[in-house]
C-alpha positions as CSV (number, residue, x, y, z in Angstrom):
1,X,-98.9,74.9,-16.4
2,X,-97.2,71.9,-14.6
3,X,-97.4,68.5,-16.3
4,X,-99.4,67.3,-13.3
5,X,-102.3,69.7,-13.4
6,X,-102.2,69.4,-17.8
7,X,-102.7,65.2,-16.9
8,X,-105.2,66.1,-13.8
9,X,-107.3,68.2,-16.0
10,X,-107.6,65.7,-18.5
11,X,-108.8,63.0,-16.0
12,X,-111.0,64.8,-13.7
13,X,-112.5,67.2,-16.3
14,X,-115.7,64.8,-16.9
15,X,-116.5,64.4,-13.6
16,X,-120.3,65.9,-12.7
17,X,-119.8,69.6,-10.7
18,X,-122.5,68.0,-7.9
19,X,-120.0,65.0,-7.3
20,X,-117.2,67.5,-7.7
21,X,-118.8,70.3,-4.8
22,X,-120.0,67.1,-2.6
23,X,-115.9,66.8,-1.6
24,X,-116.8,69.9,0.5
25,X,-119.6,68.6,2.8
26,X,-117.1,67.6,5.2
27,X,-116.2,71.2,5.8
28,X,-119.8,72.7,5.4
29,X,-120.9,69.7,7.6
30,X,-120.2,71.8,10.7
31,X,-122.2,74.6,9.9
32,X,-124.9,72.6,7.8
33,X,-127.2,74.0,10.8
34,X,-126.6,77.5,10.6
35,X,-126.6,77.4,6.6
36,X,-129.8,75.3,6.2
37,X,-131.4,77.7,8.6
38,X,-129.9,81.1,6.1
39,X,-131.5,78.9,3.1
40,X,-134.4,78.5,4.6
41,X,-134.9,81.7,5.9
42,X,-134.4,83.1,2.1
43,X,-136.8,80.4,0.6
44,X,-139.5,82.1,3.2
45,X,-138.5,85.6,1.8
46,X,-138.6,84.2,-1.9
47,X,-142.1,82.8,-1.0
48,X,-143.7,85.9,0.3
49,X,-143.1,87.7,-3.2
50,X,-145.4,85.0,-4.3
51,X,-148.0,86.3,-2.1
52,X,-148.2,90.1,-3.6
53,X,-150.0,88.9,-6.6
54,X,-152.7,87.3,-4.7
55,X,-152.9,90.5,-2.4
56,X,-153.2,92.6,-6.1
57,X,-155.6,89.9,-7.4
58,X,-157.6,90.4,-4.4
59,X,-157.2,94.7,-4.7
60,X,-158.2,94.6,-8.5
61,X,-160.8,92.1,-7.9
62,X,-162.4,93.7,-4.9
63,X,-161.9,97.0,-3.5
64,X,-161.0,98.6,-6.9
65,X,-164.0,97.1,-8.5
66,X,-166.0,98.3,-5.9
67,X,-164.3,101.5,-5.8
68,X,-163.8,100.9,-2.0
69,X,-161.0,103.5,-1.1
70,X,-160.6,101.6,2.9
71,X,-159.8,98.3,0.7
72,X,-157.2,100.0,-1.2
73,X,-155.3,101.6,1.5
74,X,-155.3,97.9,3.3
75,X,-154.3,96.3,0.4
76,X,-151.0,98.2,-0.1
77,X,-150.5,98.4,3.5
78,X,-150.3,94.3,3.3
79,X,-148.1,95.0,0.3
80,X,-145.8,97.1,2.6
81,X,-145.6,94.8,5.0
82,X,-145.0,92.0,3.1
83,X,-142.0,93.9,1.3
84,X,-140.1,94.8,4.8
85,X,-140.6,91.3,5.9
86,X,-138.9,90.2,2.7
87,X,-136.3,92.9,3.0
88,X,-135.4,91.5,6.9
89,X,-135.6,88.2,6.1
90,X,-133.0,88.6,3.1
91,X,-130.4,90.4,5.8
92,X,-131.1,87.7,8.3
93,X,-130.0,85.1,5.6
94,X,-126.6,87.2,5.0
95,X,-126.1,87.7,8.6
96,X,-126.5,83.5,9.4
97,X,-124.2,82.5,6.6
98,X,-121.2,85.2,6.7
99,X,-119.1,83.9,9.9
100,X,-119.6,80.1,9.6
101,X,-118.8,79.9,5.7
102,X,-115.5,82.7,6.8
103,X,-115.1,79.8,8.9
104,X,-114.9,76.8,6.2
105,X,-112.9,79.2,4.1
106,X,-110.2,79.0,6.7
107,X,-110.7,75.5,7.5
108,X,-110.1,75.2,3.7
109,X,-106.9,76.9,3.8
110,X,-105.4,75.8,7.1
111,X,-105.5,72.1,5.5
112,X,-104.2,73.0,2.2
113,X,-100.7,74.6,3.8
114,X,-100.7,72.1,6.3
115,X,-100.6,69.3,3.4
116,X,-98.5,71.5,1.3
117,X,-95.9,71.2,3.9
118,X,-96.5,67.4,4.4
119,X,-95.9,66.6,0.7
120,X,-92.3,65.6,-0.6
121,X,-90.3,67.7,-2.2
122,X,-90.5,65.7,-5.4
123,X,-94.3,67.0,-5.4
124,X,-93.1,70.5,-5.2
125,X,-90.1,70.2,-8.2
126,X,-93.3,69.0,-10.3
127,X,-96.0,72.0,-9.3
128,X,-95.3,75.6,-10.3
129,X,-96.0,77.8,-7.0
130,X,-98.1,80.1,-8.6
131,X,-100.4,77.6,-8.9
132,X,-100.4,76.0,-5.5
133,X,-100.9,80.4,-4.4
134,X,-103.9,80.7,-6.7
135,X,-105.3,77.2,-5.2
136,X,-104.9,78.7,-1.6
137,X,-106.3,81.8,-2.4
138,X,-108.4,82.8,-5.9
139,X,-109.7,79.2,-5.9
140,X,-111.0,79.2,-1.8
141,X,-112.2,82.7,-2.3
142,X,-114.7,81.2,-5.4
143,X,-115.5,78.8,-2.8
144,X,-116.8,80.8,-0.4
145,X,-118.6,83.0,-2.4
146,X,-120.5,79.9,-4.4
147,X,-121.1,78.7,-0.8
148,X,-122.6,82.1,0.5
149,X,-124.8,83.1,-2.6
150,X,-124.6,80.6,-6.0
151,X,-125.4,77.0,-3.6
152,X,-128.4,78.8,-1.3
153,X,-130.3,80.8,-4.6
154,X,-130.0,77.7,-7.0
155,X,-131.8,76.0,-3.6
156,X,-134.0,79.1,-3.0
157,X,-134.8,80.2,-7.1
158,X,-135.6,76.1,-8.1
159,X,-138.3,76.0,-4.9
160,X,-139.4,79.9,-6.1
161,X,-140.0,78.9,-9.8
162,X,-141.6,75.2,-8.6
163,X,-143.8,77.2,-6.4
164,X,-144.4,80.1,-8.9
165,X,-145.4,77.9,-12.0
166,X,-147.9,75.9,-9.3
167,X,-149.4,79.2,-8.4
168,X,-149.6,79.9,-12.4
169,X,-151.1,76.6,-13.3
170,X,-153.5,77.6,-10.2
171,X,-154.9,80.2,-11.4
172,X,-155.5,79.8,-15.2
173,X,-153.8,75.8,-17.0
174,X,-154.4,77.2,-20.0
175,X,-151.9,80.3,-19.8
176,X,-149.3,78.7,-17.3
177,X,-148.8,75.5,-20.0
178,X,-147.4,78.8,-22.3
179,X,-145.4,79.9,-20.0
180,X,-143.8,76.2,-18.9
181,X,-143.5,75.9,-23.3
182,X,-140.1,77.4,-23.2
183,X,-138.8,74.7,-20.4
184,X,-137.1,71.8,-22.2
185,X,-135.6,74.3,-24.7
186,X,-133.7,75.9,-22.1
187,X,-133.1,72.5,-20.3
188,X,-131.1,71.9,-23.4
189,X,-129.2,75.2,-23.4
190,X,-128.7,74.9,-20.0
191,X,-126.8,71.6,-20.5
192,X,-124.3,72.3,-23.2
193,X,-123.5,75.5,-21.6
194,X,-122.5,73.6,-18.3
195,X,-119.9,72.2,-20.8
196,X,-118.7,74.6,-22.5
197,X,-117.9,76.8,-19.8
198,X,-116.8,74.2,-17.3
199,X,-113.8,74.0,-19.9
200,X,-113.1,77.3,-20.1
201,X,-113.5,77.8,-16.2
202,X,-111.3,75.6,-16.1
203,X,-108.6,76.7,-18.4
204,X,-108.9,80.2,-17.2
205,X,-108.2,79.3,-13.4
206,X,-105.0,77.4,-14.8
207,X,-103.6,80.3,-17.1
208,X,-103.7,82.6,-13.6
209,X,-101.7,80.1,-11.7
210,X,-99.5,80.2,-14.3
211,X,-99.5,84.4,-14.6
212,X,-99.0,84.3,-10.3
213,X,-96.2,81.9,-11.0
214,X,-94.7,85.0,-13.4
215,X,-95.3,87.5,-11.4
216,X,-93.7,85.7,-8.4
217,X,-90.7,84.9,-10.4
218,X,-90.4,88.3,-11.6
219,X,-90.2,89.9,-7.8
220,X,-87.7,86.9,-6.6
221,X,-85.6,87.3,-10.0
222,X,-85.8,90.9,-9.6
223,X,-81.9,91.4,-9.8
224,X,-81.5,88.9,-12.3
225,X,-83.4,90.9,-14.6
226,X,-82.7,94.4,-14.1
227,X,-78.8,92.9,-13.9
228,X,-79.0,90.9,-17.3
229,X,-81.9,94.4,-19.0
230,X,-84.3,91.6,-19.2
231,X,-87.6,93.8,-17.9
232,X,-88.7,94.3,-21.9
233,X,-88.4,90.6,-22.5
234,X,-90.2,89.9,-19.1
235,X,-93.0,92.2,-19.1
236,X,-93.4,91.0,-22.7
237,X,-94.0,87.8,-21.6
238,X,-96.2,88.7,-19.0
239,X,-98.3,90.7,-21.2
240,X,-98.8,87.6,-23.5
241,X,-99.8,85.3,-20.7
242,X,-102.1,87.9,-19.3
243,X,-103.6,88.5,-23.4
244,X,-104.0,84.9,-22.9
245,X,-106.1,85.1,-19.8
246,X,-108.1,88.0,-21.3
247,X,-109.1,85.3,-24.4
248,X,-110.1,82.9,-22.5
249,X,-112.3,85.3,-19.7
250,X,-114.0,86.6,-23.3
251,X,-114.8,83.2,-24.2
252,X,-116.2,82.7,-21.2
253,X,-118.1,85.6,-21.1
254,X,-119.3,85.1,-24.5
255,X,-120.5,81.7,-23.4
256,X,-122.8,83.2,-20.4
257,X,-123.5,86.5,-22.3
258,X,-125.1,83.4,-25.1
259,X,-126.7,81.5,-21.9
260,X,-128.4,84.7,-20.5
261,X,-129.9,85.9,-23.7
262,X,-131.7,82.4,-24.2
263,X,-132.7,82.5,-21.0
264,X,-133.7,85.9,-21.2
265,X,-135.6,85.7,-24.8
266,X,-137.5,82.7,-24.5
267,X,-139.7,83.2,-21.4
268,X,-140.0,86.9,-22.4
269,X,-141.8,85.4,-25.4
270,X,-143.9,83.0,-23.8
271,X,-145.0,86.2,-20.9
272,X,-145.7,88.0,-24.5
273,X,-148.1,85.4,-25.8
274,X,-149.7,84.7,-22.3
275,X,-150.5,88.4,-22.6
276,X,-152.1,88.4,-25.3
277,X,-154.2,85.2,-25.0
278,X,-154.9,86.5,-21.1
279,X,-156.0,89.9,-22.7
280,X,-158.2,88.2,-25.3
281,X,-160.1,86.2,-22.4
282,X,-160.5,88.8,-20.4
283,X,-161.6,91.3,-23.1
284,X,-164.7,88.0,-23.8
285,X,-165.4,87.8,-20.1
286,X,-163.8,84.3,-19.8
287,X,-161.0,85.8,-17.3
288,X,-160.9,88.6,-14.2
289,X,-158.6,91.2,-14.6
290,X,-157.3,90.8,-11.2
291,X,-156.7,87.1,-12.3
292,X,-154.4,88.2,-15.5
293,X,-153.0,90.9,-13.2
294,X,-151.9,88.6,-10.8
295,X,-150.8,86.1,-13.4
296,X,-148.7,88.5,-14.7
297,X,-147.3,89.9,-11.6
298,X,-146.4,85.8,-10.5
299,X,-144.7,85.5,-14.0
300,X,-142.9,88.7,-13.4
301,X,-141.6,87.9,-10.0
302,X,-140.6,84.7,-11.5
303,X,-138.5,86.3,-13.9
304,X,-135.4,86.8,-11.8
305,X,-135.2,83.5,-10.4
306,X,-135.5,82.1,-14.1
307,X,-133.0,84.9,-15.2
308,X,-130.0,84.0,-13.1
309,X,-130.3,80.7,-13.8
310,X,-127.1,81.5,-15.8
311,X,-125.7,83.4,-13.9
312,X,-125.9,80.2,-11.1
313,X,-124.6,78.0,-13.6
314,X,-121.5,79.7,-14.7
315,X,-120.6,80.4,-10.4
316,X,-121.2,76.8,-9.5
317,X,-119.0,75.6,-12.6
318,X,-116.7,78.0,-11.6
319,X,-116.2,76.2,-7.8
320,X,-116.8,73.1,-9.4
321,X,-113.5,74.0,-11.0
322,X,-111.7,75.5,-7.9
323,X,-112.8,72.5,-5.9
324,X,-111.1,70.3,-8.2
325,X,-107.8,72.0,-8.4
326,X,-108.2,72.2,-4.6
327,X,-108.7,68.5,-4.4
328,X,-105.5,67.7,-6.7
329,X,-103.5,69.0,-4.4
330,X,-104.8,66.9,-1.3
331,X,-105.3,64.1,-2.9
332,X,-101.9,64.1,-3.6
333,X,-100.0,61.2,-1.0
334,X,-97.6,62.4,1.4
335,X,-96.5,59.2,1.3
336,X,-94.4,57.1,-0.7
337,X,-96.7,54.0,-1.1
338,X,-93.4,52.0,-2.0
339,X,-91.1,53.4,0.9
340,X,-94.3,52.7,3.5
341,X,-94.5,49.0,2.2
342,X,-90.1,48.6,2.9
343,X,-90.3,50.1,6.3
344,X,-93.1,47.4,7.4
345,X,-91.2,44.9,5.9
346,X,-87.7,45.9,7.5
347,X,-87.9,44.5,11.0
348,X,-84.2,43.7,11.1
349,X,-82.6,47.1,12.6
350,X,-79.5,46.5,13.7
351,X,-78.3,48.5,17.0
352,X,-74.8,49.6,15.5
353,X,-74.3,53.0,15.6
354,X,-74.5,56.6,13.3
355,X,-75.5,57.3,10.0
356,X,-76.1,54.0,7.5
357,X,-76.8,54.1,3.9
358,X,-77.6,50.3,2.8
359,X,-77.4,49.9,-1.0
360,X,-79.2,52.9,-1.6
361,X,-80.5,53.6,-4.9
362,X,-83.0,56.9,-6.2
363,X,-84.4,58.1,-9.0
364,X,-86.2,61.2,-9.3
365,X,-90.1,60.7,-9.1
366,X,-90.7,62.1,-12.8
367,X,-87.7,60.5,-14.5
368,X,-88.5,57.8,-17.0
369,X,-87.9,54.0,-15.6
370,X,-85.6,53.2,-18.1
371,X,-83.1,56.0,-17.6
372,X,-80.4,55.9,-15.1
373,X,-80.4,56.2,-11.8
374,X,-79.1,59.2,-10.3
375,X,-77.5,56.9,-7.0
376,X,-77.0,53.3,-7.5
377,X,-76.0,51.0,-4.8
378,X,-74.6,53.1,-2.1
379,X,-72.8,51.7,0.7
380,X,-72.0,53.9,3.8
381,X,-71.1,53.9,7.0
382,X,-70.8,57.2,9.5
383,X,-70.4,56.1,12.7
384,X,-71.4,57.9,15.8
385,X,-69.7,61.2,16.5
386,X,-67.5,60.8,13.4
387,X,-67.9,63.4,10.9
388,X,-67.6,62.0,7.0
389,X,-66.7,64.6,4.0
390,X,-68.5,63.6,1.0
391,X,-66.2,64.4,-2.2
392,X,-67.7,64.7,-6.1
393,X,-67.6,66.2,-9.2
394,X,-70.7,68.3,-10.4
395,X,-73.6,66.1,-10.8
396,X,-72.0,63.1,-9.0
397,X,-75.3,63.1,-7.0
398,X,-74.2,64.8,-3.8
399,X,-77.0,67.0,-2.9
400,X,-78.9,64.0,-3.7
401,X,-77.9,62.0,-1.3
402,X,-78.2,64.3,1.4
403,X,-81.3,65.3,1.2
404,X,-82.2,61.9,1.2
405,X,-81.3,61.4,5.3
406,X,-84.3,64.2,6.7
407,X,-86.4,62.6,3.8
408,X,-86.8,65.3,1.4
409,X,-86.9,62.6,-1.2
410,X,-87.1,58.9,-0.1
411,X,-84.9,56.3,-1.3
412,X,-86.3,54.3,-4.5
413,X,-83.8,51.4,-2.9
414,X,-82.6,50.0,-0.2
415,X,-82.4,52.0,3.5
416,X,-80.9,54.5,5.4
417,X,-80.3,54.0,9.5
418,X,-79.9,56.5,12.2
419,X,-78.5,54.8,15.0
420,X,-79.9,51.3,13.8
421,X,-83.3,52.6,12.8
422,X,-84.7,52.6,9.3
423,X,-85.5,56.4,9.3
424,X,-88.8,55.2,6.8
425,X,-89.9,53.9,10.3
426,X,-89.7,56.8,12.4
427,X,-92.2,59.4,12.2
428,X,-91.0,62.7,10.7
429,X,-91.3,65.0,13.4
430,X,-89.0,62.8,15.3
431,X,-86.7,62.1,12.2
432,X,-85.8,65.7,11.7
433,X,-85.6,66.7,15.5
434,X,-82.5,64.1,14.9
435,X,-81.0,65.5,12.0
436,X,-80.2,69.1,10.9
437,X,-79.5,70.2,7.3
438,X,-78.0,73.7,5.9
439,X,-78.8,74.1,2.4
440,X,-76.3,74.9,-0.2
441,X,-78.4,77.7,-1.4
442,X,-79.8,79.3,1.8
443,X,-83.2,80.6,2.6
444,X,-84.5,82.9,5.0
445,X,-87.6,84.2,6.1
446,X,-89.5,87.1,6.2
447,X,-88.2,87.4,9.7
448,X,-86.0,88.4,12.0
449,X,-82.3,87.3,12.3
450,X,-83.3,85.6,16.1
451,X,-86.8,83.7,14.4
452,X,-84.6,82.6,11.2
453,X,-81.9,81.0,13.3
454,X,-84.2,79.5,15.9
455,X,-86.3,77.9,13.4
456,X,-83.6,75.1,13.3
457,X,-84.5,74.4,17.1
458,X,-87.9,75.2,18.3
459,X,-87.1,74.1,21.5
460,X,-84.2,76.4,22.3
461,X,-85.5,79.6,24.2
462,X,-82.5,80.7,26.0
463,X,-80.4,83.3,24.5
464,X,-77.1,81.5,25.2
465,X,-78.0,79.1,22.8
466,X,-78.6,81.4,20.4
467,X,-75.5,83.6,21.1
468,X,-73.8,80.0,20.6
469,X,-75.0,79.5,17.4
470,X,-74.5,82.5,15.9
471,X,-70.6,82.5,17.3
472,X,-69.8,79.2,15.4
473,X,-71.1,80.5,12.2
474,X,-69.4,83.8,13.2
475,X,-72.4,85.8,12.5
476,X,-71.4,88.4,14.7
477,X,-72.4,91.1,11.8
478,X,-75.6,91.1,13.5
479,X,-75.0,92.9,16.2
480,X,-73.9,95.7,14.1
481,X,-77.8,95.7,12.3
482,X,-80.4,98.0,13.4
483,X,-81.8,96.2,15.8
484,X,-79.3,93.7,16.9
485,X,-80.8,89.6,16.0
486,X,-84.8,91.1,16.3
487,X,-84.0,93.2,12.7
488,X,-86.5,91.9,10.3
489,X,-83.9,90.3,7.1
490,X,-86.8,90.9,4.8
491,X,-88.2,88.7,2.1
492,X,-85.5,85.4,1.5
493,X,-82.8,87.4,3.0
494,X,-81.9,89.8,0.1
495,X,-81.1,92.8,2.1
496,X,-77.7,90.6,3.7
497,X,-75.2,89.7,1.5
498,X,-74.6,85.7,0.2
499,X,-72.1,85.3,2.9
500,X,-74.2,86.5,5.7
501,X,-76.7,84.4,4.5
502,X,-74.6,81.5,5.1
503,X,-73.8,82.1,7.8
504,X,-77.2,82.4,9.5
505,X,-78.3,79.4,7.9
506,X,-75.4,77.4,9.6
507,X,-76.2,79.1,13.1
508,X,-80.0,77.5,12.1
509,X,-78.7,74.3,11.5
510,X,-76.0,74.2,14.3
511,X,-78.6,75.9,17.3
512,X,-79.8,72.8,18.4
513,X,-77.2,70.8,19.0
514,X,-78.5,67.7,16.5
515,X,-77.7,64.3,17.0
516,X,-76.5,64.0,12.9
517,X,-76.0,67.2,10.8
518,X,-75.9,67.5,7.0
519,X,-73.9,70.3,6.1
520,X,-74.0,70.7,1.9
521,X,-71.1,73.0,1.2
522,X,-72.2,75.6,4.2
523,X,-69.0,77.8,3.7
524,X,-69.1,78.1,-0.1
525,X,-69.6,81.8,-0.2
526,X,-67.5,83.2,2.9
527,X,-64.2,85.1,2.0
528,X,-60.8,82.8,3.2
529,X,-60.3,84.8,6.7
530,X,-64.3,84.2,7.8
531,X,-64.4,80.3,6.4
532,X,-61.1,79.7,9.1
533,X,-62.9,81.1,11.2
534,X,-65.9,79.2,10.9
535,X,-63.8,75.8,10.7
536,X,-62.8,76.4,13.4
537,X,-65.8,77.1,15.9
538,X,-67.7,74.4,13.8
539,X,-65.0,71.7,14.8
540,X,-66.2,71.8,18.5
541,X,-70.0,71.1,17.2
542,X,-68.9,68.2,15.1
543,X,-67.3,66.3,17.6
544,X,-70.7,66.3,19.8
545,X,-72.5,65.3,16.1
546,X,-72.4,62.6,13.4
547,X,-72.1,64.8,10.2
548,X,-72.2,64.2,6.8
549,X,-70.5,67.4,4.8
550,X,-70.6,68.4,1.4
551,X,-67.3,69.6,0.8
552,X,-65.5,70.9,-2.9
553,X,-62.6,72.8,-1.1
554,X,-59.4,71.0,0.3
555,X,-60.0,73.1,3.4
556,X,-63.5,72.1,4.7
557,X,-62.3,68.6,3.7
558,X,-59.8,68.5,6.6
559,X,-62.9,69.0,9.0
560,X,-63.9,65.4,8.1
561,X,-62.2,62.6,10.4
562,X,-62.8,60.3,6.5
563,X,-64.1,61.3,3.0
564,X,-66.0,59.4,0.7
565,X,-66.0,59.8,-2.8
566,X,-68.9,59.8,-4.7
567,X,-68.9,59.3,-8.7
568,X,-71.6,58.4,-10.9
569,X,-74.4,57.9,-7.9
570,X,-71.9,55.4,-6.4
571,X,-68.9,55.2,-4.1
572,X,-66.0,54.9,-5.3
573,X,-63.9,55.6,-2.5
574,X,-63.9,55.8,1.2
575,X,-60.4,57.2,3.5
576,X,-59.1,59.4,4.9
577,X,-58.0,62.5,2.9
578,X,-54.1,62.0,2.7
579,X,-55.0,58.3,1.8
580,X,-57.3,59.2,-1.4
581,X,-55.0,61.8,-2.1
582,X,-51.9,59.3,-2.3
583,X,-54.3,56.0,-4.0
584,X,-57.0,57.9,-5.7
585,X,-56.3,59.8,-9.1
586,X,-59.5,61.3,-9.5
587,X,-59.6,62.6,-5.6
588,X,-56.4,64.0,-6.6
589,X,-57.8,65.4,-9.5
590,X,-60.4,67.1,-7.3
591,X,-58.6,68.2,-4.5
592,X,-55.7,69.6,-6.9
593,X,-57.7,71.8,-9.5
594,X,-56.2,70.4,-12.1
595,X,-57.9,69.1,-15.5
596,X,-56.0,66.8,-18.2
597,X,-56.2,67.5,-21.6
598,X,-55.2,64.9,-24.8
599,X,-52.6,66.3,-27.3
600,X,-51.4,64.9,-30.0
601,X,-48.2,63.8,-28.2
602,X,-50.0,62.1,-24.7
603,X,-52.0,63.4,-21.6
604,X,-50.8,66.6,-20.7
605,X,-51.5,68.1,-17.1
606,X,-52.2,71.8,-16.8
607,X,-52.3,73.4,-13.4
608,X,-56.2,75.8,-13.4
């Protein structure tokens, strides 16, 4: 389980499940019409099971006392009556609530992925996405069934057993104060049950986020394993986490199996000895039998509402639960409180041109305060229409400080500019219809080759532009697939090889024609006759863009007009290739494959 749901638990666990379940009164507020009228409707049904004792009070009372056969038959045609109308009114109250609470169900969801894809990327690196699935869909599906059955019957059984115990106390005090005896014991039970199984609720719904997370890996990683004959070890380790689930839903169910026979036991008891004092009165003449019948029959038709009290409990813990881990998610800010407060406060934009990073400094959200930054004080200038090749060794920061420009992270320090414009300032809609990335690692859709590329440029429609796109990244495999670029790729792409996914991913991020584009090392996987290839169409898009490239290889290196050298989250460096090469030892180091080694007799260079 993330760190961030361990420290959420922890802090929202003591909060009360009727403040937790009052979050979602914004979404039932809608429909709070249409529900009330289903609760109501079932109240009214609960009610009129109340009335058959009075109708076989009056039928033992009267027409069988007076052996009056007419009575009899009217009686139990009231009785039948009575039933169907119960029976109607019960399908009435399904058929109100099924649509609108489908309807806050979906509500429910559509917010939760339209947050999910408003939240930084820094939120993602922290959340394991098997639980962010099991949020969107076990969790909202516990919702709607708590909403559809567990909120309207603890509404519906509390005004049942209020209105039963006044119908008891009615008809004979004596036997309905037995029968309310068993009452503050099971308040009591009631109580520390809530508890107890709150927890475990809670740490059940958290072990299957982490078990979807598992299984998710498992199907994405499916090469990796049967490639390194790690399925033993995985399914091992599935089957432990899913033993682990298996605990916890027994301790749970031990828990309610504890509530029910409590709730069971005791009123069973207390019917037992109203019985027997009701039998005793009636055998001295101090009670009717048709008043002890229908006492009986009340307390009988009170015994399912008092019965599922449990049963109630452990569902409305249960979305108490689900609403919380709902609610961690969108409560989570979008926002970086610190970034909003530097773009209000940076009023001075300048109106030079390109691609500006101002002392830049970032440190990953979860790293300590202390530790050290993984960019510190950058400094650099792109101008407009120039395209810069950013130079490092492995975990120089790089990919950092790309993905820093479309604000997949957003700077701890200092600013970035587009074109004069602190990009903190600009919404993000606009900010990445400016700027175009392709991803080191790429990632497609389950889509076709035509939606995957497009998705770079929602606003390209013609076909040119996509024929365009898919010559520069010389993608022209794709019209050898089934069907041409509508052939479905398939689940992140894995039925085309790395190169072709490259390659598609650079036709995404080139379809547009974007003011700035971020390349990070977009030719890394192509063979040496394909990546000249590509160089070369891609040199006619980067003189209509200012780009920033990621580059480790001498050859996409001479697509840059200037490189900058980053090392140690800072520049070091800024020329143009042949100048670093000629000034700069450790460009040349870079550029020249070579590694130094100390012997015993000086620094010795050894060609790799």
């Amino acid at each position: 389980m993330p760190t961030t749901t361990r420290a959420t638990t922890e802090t929202t666990g003591q909060l009360s499940a009727v403040r937790t379940l009052l979050r979602l009164w914004p979404y039932v507020r809608p429909v709070r019409a249409r529900w009330a009228g289903a609760a109501f409707v079932a109240v009214l049904a609960s009610c009129l099971a109340l009335v058959f004792p009075l109708v076989l009070k009056w039928i033992v009372d009267g027409p069988v006392t007076e052996r009056d056969p007419g009575g009899v038959w009217l009686g139990a045609g009231v009785l039948l009556v009575l039933g169907s109308a119960e029976a109607l009114l019960f399908g009435l109250r399904r058929w109100l609530v099924a649509r609108p609470l489908a309807g806050v169900e979906a509500a429910l969801r559509a917010d939760l992925y339209r947050h999910l894809q408003r939240l930084p990327v820094s939120f993602h690196d922290r959340w394991a996405s098997g639980q962010l699935l099991s949020r969107g869909t076990t969790d909202l599906m516990v919702l709607r069934m708590f909403l559809a059955f567990p909120l309207t019957f603890l509404i519906v059984n509390g005004v049942t057993i209020l209105a039963g115990l006044t119908v008891l106390i009615v008809q004979d005090w004596g036997l309905g104060l037995v029968l309310l005896a068993p009452a503050v014991p099971l308040i009591a039970f009631c109580y520390r049950f809530e508890d107890g199984y709150a927890k475990a609720s809670r740490r059940a719904q958290d072990q299957v986020g982490d078990l979807t997370t598992v299984v998710e890996e498992s199907v994405l990683g499916i090469r990796v394993i049967k490639g390194f004959g790690r399925h033993r070890s995985q399914a091992r380790a599935f089957r432990d986490l899913a033993r682990t689930v298996r605990g916890t839903e027994l301790v749970k169910a031990r828990l309610l199996a504890g509530i029910l026979t409590v709730i069971t036991l005791l009123p069973e008891v207390a019917l037992g000895a109203a019985l027997v004092i009701g039998t005793i009165q009636v055998a001295d003449g101090s009670l009717s039998a048709g008043t002890l019948v229908a006492f009986l029959s009340t307390a009988l038709t009170l015994r399912w509402p008092i019965e599922s009290i449990g049963f109630l409990l452990a569902m409305s813990q249960e979305a108490a639960t689900a609403t919380r881990r709902y609610f961690e998610v969108m409560d989570s800010d979008p926002e970086d409180p610190r970034v909003l407060a530097d773009a209000n406060t940076n009023a001075d934009q300048r109106a030079d041109d390109g691609l500006r990073f101002e002392r830049v400094a970032f440190r990953y959200p979860d790293a300590d305060e202390d530790s050290t930054p993984t960019l510190a004080l950058v400094d650099l200038h792109i101008r407009s229409g120039e395209t810069m090749a950013l130079v490092g060794s492995t975990g120089s920061g790089k990919t950092t400080l790309t993905a820093l420009v479309p604000r997949l992270y957003d700077v701890t320090e200092g600013r970035i500019t587009l074109d004069g414009r602190d990009i903190t300032a600009m919404p993000r809609a606009e900010l990445r219809e400016l700027v175009s990335v392709a991803f080191e690692e790429p990632t497609l859709f389950s889509a076709s080759v035509a939606d995957n590329v497009l998705m770079g440029a929602p606003a390209a429609t013609e076909p040119a532009q996509l024929e365009q796109a898919l010559d520069v990244a010389q993608a022209h495999f794709v019209n050898r697939l089934p069907d041409g670029v509508d052939t479905e790729v398939g689940e992140q792409g894995l039925s085309l090889s790395g190169g072709q996914r490259q390659r598609l991913a650079l036709a995404r991020s080139v379809v547009g024609t974007p003011r700035f584009l971020i390349l990070d090392d977009p030719l890394s996987a192509l063979d040496v006759h394909t990546e000249a290839a590509v160089e070369a169409a891609l040199r006619r898009v980067l003189a209509d863009s200012t780009a920033l490239v990621v580059a480790h290889r001498p050859s996409t290196v001479l697509l840059a007009d200037r490189v900058a050298l980053l090392s140690e989250g800072r520049i070091t460096a800024v020329g143009t290739h042949h100048e670093l090469l000629r000034r700069n030892a450790e460009y040349r180091h870079l550029m020249s494959g070579e590694h130094t080694e100390e012997t015993g007799s000086g620094t010795e260079t050894e060609r790799v």
